[in-house]
DRENNUZA-498501 format. One line per field, with one value per residue (C-alpha): x, y, z; residue in three letters. Coordinates in Angstrom, 3 decimals, always signed. Layout:
BEGIN
px	c(X, ...);
py	c(Y, ...);
pz	c(Z, ...);
residuo	c(Ala, ...);
END
This chain:
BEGIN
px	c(+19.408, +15.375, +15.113, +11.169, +10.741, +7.114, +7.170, +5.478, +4.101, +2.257, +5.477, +6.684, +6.790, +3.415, +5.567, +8.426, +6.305, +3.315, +3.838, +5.257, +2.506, -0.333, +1.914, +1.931, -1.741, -2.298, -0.851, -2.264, -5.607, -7.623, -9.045, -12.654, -11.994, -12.140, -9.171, -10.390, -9.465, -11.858, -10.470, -6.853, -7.743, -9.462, -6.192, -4.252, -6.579, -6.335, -2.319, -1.793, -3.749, -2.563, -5.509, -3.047, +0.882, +3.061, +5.963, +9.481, +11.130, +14.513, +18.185, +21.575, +20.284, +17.809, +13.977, +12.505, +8.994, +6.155, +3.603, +0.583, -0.914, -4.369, -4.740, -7.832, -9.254, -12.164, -13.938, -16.018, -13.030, -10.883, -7.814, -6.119, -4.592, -2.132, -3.882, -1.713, -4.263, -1.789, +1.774, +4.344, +8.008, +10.135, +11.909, +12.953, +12.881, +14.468, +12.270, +15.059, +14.077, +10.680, +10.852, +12.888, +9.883, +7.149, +9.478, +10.116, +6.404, +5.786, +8.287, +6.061, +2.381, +4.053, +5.276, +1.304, +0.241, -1.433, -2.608, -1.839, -0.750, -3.697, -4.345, -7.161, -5.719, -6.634, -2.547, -1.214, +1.825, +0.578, -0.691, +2.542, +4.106, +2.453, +1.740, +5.847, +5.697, +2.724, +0.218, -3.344, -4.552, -7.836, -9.817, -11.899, -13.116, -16.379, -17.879, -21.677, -22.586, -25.388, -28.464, -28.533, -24.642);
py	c(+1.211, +1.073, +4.447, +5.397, +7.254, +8.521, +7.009, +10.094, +7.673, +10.350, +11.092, +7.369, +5.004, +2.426, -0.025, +0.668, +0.452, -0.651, -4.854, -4.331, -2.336, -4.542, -7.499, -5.874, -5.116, -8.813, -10.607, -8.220, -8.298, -10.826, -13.815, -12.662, -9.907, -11.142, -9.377, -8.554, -6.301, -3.671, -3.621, -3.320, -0.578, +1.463, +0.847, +2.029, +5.253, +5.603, +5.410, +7.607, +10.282, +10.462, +9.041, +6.354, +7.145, +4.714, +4.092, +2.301, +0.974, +0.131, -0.636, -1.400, -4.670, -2.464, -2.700, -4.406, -3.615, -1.147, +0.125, +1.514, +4.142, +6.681, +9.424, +9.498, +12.605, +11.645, +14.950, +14.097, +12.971, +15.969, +13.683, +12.262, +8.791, +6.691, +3.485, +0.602, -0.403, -2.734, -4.280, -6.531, -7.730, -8.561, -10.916, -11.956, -9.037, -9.873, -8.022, -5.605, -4.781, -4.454, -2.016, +0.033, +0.246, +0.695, +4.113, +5.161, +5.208, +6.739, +9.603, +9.695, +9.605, +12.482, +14.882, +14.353, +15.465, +12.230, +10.682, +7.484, +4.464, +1.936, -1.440, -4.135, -7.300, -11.034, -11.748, -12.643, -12.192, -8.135, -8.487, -10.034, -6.907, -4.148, -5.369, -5.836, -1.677, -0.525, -1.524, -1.725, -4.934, -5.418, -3.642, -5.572, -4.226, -5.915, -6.500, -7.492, -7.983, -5.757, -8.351, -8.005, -6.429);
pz	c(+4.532, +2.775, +0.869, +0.105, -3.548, -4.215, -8.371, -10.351, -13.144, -15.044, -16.592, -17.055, -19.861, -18.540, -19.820, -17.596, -14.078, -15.129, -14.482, -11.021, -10.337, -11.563, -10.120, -6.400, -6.391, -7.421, -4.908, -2.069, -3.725, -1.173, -2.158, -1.828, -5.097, -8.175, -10.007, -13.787, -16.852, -15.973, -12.340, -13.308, -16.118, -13.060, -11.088, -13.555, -14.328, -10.446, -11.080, -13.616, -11.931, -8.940, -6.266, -5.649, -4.687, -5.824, -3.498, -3.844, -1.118, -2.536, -0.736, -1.842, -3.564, -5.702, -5.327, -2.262, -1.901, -3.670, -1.930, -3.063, -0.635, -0.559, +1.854, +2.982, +5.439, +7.823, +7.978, +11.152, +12.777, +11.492, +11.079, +7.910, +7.861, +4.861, +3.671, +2.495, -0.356, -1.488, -1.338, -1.762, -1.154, -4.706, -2.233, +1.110, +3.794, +7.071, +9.849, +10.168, +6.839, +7.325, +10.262, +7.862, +5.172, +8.069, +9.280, +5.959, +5.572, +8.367, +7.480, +4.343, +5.976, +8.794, +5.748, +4.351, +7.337, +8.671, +11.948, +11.005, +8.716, +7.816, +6.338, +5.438, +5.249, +6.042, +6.340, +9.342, +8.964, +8.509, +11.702, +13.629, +11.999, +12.930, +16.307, +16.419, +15.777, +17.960, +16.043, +16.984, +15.079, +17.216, +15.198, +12.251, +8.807, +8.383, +4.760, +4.093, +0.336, -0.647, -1.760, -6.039, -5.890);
residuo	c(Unk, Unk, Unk, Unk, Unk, Unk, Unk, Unk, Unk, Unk, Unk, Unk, Unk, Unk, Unk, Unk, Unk, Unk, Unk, Unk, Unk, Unk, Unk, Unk, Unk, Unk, Unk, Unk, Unk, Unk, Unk, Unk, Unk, Unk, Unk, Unk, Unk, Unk, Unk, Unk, Unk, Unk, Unk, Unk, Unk, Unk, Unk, Unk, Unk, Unk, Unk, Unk, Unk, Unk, Unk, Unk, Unk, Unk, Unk, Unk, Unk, Unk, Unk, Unk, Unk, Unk, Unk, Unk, Unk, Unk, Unk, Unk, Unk, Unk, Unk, Unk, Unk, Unk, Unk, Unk, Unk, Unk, Unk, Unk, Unk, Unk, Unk, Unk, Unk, Unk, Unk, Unk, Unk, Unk, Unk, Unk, Unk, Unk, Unk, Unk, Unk, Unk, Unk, Unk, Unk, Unk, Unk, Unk, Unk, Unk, Unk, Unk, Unk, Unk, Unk, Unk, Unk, Unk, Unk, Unk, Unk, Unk, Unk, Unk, Unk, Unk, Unk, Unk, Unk, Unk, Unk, Unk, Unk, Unk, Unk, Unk, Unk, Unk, Unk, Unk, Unk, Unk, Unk, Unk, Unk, Unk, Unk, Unk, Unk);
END
C-alpha cells in the first residue's frame, strides 16, 4: 500500500533530502530547460520555504516516488488546482502502483481544497497514465520565446 508524507524540509538536514530532491526535478526537467546552478539554488530557496511541497510516496519496500507539487488558485476562475511541477519513480512501479500515488495525491490536492491535479509534460507515458484515471490530456501548454529573452 503507497503512503503520501508531505516532507517539511525547513526543519531537515539539506543534506539528508536535498540530492533526491535536486535528482527528481532533474530528470522531469524537459529537454527544452537548461538545468543550471542558479536554477537549482532557486529550487531549493523555493524548497526550503515552502512554495513547493515536497511529497513521498513510499511502500513496504521504502521510497518509491517524490513529487514536487504548487498550489496554484486561478482567481478569475475561483478554483484552486495541485501542479505536478516535477517527479520521479526511484524504481520500477507496476501501474497498480501508480494508481496508488495518483489517489494518494488526490487525497492530498482534496484536503488543500483543490479542483484538480495538473501537469506539463512532453512524456507519454504521463499521458497513457492519466488518461488510464480520467484524465483530460487534450489540452496543450503552448510556449513562445519572448524575442531578446
Amino acid at each position: 500500500m503507497i503512503k503520501l508524507k508531505k516532507i517539511d524540509c525547513f526543519n531537515n538536514n539539506k543534506s539528508s533530502l536535498w540530492g533526491q530532491i535536486e535528482d527528481v526535478f532533474r530528470r522531469s526537467a524537459p529537454k527544452t530547460i537548461i538545468v543550471d546552478d542558479d536554477m537549482i539554488d532557486r529550487l531549493y530557496s523555493a524548497v526550503v520555504f515552502g512554495d513547493i511541497d515536497v511529497l513521498s510516496l513510499t511502500d513496504e519496500n521504502g521510497l518509491a516516488a517524490i513529487i514536487l507539487t504548487i498550489i496554484r488558485e486561478d482567481s478569475v476562475l475561483g478554483s484552486r488546482e495541485l501542479l505536478i511541477y516535477a517527479g520521479a519513480a526511484f524504481r520500477k512501479l507496476s501501474w497498480q502502483d501508480w494508481a496508488q500515488c495518483i489517489n494518494c495525491v488526490s487525497k492530498y490536492a482534496a484536503a488543500h481544497k483543490c479542483k484538480e491535479i495538473t501537469a506539463l509534460t512532453m512524456v507519454p507515458k504521463v499521458y497513457d497514465m492519466a488518461a488510464r484515471v480520467g484524465g483530460n490530456i487534450n489540452t496543450r501548454y503552448i510556449s513562445i520565446p519572448v524575442e531578446g529573452k
